[in-house]
Steps between C-alpha positions, in 0.01 A plus 500: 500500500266651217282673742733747767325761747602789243333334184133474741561838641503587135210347400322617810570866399400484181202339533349559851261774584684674738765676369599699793640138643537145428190366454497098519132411591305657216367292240694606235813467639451149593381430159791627319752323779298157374520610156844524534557164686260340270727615191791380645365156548380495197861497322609264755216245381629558153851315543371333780169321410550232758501723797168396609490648882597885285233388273262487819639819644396709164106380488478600895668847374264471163243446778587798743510724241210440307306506844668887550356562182183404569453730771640775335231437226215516795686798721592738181456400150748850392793362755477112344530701158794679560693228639370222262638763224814627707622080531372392185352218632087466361209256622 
């Protein structure tokens, strides 16, 4: 399985705002665990065009995210910076 419990507790260190603990209901975190997924699915759809329920899966994540975004853009302009920057990922 490409995503295990020590690869999210990873990516919920790294990127969520407590540091002191796992931290898997801020913002951030949840965007980078979807930009993860999302990236994954993404080379699956490239040898598998066909897989059209995946295909389905990845615009609700495309969807999720980009609605995370959005209210990190009306919350706090300086934290949707830093992780928009920090992922790589742009509008």
């Amino acid at each position: 399985m490409y995503l295990t419990s020590e690869v999210k507790e990873g990516i919920f260190e790294s990127h969520g705002k407590a540091k002191s603990k796992i931290d898997t209901g801020s913002a951030e975190s949840q965007i980078a665990l979807f930009t993860h997924r999302i990236n994954h699915l993404t080379q699956h759809l490239k040898k598998n065009h066909k897989d059209h329920s995946t295909t389905l899966g990845l615009l609700k994540l495309v969807g999720k995210r980009r609605a995370l975004l959005d209210y990190l853009i009306k919350k706090d302009i300086t934290r949707y910076r830093a992780i928009i920057a920090e992922l790589g990922i742009r509008k």
